[in-house]
MDTraj code that builds the backbone (N, CA, C; nanometers):
import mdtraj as md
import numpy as np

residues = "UNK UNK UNK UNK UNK UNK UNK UNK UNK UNK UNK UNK UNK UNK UNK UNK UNK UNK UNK UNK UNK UNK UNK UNK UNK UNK UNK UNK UNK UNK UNK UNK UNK UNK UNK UNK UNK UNK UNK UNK UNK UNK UNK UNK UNK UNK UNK UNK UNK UNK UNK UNK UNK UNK UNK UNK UNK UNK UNK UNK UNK UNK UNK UNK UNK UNK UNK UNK UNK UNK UNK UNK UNK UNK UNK UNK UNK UNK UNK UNK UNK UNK UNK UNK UNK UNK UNK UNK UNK UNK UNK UNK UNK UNK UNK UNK UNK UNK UNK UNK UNK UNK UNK UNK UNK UNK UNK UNK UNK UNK UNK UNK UNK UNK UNK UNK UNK UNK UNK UNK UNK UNK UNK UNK UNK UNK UNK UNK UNK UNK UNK UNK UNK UNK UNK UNK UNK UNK UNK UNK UNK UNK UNK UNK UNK UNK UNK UNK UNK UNK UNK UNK UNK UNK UNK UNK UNK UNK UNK UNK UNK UNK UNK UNK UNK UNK UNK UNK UNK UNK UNK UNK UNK UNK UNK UNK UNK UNK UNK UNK UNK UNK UNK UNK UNK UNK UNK UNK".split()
xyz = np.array([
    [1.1070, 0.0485, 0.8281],
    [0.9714, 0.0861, 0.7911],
    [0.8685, 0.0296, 0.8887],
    [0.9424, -0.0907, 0.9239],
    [0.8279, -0.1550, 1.0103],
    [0.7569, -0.0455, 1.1465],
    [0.8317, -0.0269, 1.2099],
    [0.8707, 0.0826, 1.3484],
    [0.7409, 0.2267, 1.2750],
    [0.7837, 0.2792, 1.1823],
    [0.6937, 0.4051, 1.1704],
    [0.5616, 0.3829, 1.0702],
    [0.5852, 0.2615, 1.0406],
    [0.4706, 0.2170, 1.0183],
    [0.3458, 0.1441, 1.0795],
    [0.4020, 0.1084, 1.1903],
    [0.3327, -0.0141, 1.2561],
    [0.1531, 0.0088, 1.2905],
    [0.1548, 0.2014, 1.3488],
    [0.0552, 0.2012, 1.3891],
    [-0.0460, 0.2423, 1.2392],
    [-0.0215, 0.2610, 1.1528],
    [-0.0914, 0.2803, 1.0211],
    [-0.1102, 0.1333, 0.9828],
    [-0.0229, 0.0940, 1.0304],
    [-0.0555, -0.0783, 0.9997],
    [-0.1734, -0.1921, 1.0037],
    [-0.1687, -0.1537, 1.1686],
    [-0.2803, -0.2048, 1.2969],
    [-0.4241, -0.1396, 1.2437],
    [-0.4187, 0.0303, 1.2288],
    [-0.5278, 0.0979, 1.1575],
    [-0.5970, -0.0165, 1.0247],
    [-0.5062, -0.0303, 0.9168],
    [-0.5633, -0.0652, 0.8205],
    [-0.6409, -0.2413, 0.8411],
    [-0.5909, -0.3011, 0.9108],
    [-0.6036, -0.4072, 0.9509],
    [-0.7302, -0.4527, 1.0230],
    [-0.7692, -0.3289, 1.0998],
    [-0.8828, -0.2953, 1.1472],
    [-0.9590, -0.2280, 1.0811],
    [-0.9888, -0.1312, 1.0369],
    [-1.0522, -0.0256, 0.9375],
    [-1.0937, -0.0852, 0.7974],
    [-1.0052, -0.1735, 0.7422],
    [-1.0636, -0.1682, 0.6086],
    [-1.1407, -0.3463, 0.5476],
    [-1.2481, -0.3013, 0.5534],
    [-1.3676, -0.4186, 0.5330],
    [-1.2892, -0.5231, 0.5108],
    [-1.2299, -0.6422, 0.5222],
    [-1.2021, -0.7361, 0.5246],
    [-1.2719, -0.8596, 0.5128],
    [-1.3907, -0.8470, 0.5593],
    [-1.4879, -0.9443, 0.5780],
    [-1.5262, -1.0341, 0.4671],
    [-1.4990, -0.9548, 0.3203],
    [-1.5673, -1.0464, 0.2005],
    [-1.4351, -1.0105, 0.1443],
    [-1.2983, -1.0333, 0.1668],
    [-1.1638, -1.0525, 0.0800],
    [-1.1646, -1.1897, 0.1648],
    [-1.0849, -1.2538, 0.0412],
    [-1.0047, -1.3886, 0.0990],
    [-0.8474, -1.3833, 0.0867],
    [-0.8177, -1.2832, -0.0249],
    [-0.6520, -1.2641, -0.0442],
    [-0.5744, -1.1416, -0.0534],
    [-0.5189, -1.0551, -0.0824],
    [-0.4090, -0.9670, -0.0544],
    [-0.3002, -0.9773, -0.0774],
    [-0.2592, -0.8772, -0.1365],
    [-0.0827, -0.8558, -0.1728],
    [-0.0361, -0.6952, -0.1413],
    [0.0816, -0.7517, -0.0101],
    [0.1122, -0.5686, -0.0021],
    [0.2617, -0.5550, -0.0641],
    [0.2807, -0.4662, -0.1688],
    [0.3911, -0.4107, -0.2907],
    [0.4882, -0.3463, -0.2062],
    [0.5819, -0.4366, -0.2167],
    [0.6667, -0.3521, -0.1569],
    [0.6987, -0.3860, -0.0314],
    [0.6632, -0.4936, 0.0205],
    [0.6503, -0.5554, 0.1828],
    [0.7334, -0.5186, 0.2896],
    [0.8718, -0.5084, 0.2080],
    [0.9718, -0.5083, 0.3005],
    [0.9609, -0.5822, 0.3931],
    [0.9502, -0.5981, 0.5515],
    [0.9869, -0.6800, 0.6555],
    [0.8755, -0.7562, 0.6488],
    [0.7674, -0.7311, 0.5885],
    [0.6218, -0.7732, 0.6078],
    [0.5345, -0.7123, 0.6624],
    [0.5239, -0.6166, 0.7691],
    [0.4083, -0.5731, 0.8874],
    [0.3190, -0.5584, 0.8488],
    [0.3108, -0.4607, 0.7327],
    [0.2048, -0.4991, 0.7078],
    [0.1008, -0.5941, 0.6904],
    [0.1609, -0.7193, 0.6425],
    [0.1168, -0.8232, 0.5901],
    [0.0630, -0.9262, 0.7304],
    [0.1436, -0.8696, 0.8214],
    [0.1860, -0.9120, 0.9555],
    [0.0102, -0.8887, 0.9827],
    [0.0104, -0.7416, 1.0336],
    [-0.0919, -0.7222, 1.1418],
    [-0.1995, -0.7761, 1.0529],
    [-0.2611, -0.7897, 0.9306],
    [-0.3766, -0.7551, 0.8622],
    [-0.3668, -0.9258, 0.8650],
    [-0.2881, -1.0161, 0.8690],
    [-0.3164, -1.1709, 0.8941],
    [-0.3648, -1.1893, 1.0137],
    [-0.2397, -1.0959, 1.1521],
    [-0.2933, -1.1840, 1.2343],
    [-0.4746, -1.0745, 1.3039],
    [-0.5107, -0.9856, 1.2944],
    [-0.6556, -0.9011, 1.2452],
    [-0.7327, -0.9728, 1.2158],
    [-0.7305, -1.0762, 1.1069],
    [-0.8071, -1.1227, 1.0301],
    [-0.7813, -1.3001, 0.9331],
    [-0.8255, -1.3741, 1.0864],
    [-0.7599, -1.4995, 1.0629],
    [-0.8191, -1.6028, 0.9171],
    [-0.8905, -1.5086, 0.8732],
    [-0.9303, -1.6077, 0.7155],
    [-0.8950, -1.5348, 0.6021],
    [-0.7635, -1.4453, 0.6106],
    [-0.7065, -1.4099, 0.4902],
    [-0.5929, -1.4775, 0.4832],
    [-0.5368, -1.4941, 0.3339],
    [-0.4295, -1.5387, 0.3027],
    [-0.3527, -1.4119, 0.2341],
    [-0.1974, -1.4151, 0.2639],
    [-0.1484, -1.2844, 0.1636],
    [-0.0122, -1.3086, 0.1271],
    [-0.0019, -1.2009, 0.0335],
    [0.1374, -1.2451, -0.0452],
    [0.2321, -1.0953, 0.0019],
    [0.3402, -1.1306, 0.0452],
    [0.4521, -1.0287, 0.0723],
    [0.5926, -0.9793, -0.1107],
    [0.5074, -0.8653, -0.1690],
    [0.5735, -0.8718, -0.3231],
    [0.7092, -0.7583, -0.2669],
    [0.8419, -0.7903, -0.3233],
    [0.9289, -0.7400, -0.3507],
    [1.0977, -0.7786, -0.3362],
    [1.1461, -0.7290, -0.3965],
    [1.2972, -0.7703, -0.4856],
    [1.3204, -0.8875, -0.4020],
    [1.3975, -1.0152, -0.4476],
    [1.4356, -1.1190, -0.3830],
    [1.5114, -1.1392, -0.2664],
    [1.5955, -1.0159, -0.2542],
    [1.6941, -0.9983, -0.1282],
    [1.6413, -0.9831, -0.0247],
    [1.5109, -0.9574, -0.0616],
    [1.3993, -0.9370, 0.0626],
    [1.3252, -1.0380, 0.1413],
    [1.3338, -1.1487, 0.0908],
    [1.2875, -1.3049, 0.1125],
    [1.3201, -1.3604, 0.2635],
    [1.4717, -1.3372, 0.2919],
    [1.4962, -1.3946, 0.4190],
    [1.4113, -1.3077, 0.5266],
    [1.4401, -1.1962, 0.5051],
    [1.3647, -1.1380, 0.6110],
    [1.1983, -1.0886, 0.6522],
    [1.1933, -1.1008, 0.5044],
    [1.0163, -1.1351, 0.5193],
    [1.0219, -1.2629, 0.6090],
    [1.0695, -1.3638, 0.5464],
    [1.0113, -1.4994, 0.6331],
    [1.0614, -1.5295, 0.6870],
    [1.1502, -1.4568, 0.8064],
    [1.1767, -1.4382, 0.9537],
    [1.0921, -1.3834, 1.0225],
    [1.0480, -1.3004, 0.9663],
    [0.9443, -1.1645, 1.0544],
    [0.8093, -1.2777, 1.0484],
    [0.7500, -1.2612, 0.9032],
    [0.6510, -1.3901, 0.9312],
    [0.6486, -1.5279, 1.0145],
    [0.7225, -1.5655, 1.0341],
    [0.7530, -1.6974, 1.1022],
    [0.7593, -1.7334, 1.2440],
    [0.8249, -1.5436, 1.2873],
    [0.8121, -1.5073, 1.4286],
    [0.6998, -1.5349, 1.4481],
    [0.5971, -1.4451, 1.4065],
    [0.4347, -1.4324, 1.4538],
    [0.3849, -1.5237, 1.3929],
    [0.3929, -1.6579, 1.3629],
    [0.3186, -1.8002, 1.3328],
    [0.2722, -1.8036, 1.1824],
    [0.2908, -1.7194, 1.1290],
    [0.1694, -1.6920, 0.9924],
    [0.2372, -1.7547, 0.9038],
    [0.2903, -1.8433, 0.8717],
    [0.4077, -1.8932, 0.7681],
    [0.2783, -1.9329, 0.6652],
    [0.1904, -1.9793, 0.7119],
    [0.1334, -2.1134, 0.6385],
    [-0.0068, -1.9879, 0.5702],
    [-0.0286, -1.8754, 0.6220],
    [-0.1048, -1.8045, 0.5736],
    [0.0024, -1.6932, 0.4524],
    [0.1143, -1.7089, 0.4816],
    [0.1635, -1.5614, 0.4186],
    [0.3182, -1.6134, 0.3685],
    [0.3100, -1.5463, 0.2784],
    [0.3977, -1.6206, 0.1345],
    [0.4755, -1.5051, 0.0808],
    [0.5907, -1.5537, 0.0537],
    [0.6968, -1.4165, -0.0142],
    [0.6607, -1.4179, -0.1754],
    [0.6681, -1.3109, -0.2517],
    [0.6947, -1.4038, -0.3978],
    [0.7537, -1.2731, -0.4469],
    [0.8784, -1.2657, -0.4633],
    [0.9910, -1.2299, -0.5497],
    [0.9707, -1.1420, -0.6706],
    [0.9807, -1.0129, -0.6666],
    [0.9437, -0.9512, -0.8520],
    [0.9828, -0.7997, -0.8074],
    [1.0020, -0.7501, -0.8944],
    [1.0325, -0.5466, -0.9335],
    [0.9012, -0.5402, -1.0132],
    [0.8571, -0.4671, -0.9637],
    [0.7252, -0.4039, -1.0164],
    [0.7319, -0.2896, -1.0976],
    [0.8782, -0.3062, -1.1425],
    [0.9185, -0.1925, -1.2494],
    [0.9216, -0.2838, -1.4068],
    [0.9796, -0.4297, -1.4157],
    [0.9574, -0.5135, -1.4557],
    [0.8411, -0.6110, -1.4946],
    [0.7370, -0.5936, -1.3824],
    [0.6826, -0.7435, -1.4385],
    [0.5668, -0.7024, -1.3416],
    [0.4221, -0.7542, -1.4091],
    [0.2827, -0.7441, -1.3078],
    [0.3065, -0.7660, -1.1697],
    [0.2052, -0.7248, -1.0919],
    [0.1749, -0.7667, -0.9510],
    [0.1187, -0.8732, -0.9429],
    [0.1796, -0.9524, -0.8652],
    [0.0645, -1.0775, -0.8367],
    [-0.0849, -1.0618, -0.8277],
    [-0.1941, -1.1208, -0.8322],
    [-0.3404, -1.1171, -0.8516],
    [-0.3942, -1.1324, -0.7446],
    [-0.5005, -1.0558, -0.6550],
    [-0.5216, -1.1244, -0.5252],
    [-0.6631, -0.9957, -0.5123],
    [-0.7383, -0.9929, -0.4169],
    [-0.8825, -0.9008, -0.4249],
    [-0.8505, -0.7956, -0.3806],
    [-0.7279, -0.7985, -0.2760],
    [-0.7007, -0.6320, -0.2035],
    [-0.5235, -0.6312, -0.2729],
    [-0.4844, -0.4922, -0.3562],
    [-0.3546, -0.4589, -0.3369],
    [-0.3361, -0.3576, -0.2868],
    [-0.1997, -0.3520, -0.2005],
    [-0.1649, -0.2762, -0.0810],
    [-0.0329, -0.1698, -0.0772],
    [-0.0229, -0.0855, -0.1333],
    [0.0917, -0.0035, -0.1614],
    [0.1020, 0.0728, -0.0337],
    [0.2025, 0.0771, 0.0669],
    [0.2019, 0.1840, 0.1341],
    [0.3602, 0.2032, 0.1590],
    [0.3730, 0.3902, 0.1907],
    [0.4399, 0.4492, 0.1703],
    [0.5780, 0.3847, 0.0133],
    [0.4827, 0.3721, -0.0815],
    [0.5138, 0.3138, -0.2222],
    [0.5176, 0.4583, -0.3067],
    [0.3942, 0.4980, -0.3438],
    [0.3884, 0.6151, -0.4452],
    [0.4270, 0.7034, -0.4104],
    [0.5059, 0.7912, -0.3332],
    [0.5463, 0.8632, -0.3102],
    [0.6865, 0.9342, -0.3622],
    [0.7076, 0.7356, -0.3698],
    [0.9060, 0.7639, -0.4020],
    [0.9148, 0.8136, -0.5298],
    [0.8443, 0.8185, -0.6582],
    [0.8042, 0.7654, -0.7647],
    [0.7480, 0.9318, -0.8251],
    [0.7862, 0.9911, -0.9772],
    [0.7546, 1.0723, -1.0499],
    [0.6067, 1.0408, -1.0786],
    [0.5507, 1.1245, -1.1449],
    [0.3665, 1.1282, -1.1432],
    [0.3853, 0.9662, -1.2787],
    [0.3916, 0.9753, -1.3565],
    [0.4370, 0.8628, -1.4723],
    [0.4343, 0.6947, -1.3842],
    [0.5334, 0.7202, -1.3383],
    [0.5504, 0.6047, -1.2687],
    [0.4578, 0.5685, -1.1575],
    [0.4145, 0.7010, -1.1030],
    [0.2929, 0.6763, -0.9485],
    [0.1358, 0.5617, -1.0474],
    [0.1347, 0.6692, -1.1973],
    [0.0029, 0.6582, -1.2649],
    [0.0394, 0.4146, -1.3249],
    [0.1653, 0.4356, -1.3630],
    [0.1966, 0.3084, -1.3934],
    [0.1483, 0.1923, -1.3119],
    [0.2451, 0.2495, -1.1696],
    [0.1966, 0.1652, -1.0523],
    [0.0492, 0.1520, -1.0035],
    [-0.0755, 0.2291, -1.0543],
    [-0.1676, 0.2363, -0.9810],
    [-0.2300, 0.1211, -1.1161],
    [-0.1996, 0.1764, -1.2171],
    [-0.2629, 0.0463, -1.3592],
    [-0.2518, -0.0463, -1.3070],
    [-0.1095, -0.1253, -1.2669],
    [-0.0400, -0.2586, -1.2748],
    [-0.1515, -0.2813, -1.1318],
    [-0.1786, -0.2505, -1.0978],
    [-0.2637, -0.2925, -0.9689],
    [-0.4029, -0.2884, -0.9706],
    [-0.4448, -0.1545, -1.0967],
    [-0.5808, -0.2320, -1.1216],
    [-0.5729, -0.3706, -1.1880],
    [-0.4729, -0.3960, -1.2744],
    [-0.4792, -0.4336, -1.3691],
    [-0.4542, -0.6235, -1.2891],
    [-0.4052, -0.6517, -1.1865],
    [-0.4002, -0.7562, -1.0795],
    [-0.5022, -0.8521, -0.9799],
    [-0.6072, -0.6656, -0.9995],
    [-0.7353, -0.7177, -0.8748],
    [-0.8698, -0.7648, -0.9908],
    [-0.9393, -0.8347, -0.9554],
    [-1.0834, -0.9069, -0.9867],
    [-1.1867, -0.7058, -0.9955],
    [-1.2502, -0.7947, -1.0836],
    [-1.4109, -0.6787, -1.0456],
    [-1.4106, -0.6809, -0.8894],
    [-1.4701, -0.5463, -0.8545],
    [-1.4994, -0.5434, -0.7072],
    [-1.3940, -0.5642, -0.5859],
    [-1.2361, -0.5833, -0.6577],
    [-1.1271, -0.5805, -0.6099],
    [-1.0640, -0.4292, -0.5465],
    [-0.9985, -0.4104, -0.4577],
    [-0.9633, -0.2856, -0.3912],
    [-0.8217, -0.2607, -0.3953],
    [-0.7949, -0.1110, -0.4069],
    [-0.6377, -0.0706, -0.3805],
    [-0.6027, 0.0299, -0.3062],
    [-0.5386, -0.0205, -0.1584],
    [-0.5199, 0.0568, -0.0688],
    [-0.4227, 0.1322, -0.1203],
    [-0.4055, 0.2583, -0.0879],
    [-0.3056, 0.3306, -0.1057],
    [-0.2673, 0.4047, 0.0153],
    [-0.1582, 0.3754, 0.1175],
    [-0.1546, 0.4806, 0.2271],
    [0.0030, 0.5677, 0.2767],
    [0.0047, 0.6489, 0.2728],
    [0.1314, 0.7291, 0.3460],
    [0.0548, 0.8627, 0.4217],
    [0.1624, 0.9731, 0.4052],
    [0.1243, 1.0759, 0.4832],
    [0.0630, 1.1618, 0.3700],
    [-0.0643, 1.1583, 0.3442],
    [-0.1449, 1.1868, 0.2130],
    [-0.1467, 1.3746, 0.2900],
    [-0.1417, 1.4652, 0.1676],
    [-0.1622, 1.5778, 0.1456],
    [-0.3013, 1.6467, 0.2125],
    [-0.3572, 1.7251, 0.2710],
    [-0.5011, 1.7695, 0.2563],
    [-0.5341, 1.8345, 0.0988],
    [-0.6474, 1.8109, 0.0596],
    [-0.6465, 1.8855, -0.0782],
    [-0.6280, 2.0120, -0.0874],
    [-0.6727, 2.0907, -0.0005],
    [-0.6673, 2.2679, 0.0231],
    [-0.4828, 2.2781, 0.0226],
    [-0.4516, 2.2245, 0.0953],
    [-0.2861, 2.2075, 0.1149],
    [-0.2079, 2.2925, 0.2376],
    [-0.3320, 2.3691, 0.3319],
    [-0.3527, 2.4164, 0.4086],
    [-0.3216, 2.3770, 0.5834],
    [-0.3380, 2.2175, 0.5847],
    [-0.3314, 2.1647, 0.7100],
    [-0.1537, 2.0894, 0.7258],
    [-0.1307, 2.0219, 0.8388],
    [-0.0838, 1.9286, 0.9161],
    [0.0569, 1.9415, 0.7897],
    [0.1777, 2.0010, 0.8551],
    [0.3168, 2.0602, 0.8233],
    [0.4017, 1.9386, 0.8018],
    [0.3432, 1.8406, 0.8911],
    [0.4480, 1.7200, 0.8129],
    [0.4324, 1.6809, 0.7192],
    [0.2779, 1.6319, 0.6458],
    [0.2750, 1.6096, 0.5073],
    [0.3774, 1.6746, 0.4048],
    [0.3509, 1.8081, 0.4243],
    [0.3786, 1.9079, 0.3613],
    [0.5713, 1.9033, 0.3261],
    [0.5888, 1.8713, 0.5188],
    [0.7466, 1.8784, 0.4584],
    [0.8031, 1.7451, 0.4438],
    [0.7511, 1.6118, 0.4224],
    [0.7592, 1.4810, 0.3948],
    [0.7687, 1.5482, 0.2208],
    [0.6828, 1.5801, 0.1757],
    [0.6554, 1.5992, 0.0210],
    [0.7915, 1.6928, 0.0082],
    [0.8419, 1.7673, 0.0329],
    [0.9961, 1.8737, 0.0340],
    [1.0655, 1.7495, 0.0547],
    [1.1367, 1.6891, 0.1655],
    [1.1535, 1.5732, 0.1599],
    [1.2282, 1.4646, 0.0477],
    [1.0746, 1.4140, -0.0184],
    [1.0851, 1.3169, -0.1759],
    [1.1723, 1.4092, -0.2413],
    [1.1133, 1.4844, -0.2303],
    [1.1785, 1.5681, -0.3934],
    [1.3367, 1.6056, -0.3688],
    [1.3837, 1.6257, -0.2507],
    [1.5308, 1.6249, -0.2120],
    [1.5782, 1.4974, -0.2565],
    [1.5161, 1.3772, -0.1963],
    [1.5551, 1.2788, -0.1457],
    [1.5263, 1.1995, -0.3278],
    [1.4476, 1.2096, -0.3751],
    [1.4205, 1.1076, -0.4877],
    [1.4335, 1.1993, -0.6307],
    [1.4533, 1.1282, -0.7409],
    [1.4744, 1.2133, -0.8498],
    [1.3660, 1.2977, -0.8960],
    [1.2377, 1.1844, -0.8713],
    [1.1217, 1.2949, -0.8846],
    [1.0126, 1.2681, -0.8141],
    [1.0537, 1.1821, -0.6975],
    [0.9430, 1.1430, -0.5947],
    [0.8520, 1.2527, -0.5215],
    [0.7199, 1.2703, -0.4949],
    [0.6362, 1.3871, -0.3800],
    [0.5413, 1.3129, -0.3619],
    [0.4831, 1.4023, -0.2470],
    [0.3668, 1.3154, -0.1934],
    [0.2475, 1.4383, -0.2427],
    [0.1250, 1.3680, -0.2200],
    [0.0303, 1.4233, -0.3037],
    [-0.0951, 1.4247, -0.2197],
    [-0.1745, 1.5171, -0.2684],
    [-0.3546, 1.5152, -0.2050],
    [-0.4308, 1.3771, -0.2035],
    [-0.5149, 1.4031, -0.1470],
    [-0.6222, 1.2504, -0.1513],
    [-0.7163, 1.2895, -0.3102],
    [-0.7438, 1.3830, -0.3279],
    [-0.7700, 1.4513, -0.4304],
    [-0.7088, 1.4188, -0.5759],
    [-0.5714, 1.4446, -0.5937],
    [-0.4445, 1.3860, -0.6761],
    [-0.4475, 1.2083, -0.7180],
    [-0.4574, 1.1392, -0.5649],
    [-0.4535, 1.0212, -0.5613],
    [-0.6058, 0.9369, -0.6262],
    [-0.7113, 1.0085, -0.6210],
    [-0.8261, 0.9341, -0.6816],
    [-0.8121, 0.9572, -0.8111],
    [-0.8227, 1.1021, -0.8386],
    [-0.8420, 1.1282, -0.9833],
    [-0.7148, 1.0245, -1.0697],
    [-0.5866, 0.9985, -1.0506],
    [-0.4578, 0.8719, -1.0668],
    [-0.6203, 0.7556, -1.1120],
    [-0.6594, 0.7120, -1.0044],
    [-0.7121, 0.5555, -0.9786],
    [-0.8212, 0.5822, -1.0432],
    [-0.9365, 0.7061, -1.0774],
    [-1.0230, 0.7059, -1.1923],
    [-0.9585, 0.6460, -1.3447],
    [-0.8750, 0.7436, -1.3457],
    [-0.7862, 0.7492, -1.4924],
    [-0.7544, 0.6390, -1.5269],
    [-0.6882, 0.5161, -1.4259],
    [-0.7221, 0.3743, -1.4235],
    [-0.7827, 0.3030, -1.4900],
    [-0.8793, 0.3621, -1.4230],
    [-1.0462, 0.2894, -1.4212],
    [-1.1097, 0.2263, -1.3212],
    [-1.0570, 0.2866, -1.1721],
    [-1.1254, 0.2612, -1.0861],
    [-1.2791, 0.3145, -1.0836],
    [-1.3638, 0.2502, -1.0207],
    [-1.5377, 0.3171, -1.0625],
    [-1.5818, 0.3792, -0.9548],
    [-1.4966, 0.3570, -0.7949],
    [-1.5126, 0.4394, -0.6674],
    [-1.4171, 0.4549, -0.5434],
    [-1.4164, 0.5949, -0.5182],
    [-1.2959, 0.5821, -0.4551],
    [-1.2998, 0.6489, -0.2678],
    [-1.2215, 0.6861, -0.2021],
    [-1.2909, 0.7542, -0.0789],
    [-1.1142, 0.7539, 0.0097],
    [-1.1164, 0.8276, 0.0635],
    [-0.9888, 0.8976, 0.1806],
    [-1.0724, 0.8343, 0.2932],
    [-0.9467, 0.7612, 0.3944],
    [-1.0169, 0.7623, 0.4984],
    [-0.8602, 0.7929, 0.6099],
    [-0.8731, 0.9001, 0.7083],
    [-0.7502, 0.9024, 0.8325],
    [-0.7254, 0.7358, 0.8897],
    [-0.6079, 0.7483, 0.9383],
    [-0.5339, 0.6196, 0.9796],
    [-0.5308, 0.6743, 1.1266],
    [-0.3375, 0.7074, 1.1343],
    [-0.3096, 0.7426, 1.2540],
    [-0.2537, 0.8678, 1.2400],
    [-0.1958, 0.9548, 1.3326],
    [-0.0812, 1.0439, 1.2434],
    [-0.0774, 1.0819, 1.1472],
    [0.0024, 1.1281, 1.0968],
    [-0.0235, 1.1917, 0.9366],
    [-0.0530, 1.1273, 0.8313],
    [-0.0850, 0.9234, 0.8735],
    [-0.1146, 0.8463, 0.7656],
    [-0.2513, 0.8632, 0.7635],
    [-0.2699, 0.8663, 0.6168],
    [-0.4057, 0.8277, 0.5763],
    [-0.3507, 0.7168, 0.4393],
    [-0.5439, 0.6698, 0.4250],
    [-0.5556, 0.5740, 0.2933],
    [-0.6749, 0.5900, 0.2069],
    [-0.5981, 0.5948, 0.0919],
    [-0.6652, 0.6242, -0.0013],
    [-0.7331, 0.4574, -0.0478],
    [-0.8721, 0.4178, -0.1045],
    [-0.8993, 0.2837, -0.1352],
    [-0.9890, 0.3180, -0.2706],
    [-0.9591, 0.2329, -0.3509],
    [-1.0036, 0.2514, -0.4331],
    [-1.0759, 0.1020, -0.4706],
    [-1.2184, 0.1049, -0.5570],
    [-1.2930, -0.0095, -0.5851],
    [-1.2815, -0.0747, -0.7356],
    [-1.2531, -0.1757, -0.8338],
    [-1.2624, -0.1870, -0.9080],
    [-1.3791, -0.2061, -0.9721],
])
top = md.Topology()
chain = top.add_chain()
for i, resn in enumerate(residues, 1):
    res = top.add_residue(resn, chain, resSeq=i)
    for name in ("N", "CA", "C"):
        top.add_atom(name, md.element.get_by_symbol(name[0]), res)
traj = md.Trajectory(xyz[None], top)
């Protein structure tokens, strides 16, 4: 994930206001990069790398490479099981996708339900255009899930707010990354 993610990575790291967060948790971390670029971007955040325990060594190899040990922290959980850790920004990417509409709407709660007032939730993969009209990889990424997962697809930016209203997010906005990533952010 790291590899086709990297440059959506660097994007968000840069792009998304950072300036008045102090903490962060990205769901789902896998190797970390994410967690990676948006520390070393932005040297007065602290962040947490969330997912299954088997994942631990290699988060904090990858972290450790690039110095950040002491800023960036593993912490162990299925988010099918048990809350997200609490922190001002949560960070799902290429997460909701895998996931039936039920479970996408679950995952977006458990993450309001983590961040402070005025807390944010990135959401980013290869987001849909709403018309459904543009850019063929979205399109066949979403063919894709649904081969590939029992009831996983990928969805509009459109799809993805109205999810994070229903929430109870109070504002929301699409913004392009790189490539076919975009991110969806939502405000608590």
């Amino acid at each position: 994930m790291s590899g086709i993610s990297r440059g959506a990575n660097m994007a968000i790291a840069r792009m998304f206001p950072w300036n008045e967060q102090r903490t962060f948790v990205d769901v789902g971390t896998a190797q970390g990069d994410l967690a990676v670029q948006i520390a070393l971007t932005n040297p007065h955040l602290e962040g947490i790398g969330f997912d299954l325990p088997e994942v631990a060594p290699i988060f904090k190899d990858y972290v450790s490479s690039h110095g950040l040990s002491a800023r960036l922290r593993f912490e162990s959980g299925d988010f099918f099981k048990q809350e997200l850790p609490k922190a001002d920004v949560v960070l799902m990417g290429h997460i909701l996708h895998d996931w039936d509409l039920s479970t996408k709407r679950m995952l977006i709660q458990k993450a309001f339900n983590a961040l402070p007032d005025g807390g944010a939730l990135v959401v980013y993969e290869a987001i849909i255009d709403d018309d459904r009209s543009q850019n063929t990889f979205r399109l066949l990424m979403s063919l894709n899930m649904l081969i590939e997962t029992p009831g996983g697809f990928d969805y509009t930016g459109a799809n993805c707010t109205g999810w994070m209203k229903e929430a109870g997010f109070s504002t929301t906005r699409m913004e392009h990354l790189v490539g076919p990533d975009s991110m969806v952010i939502a405000i608590k």
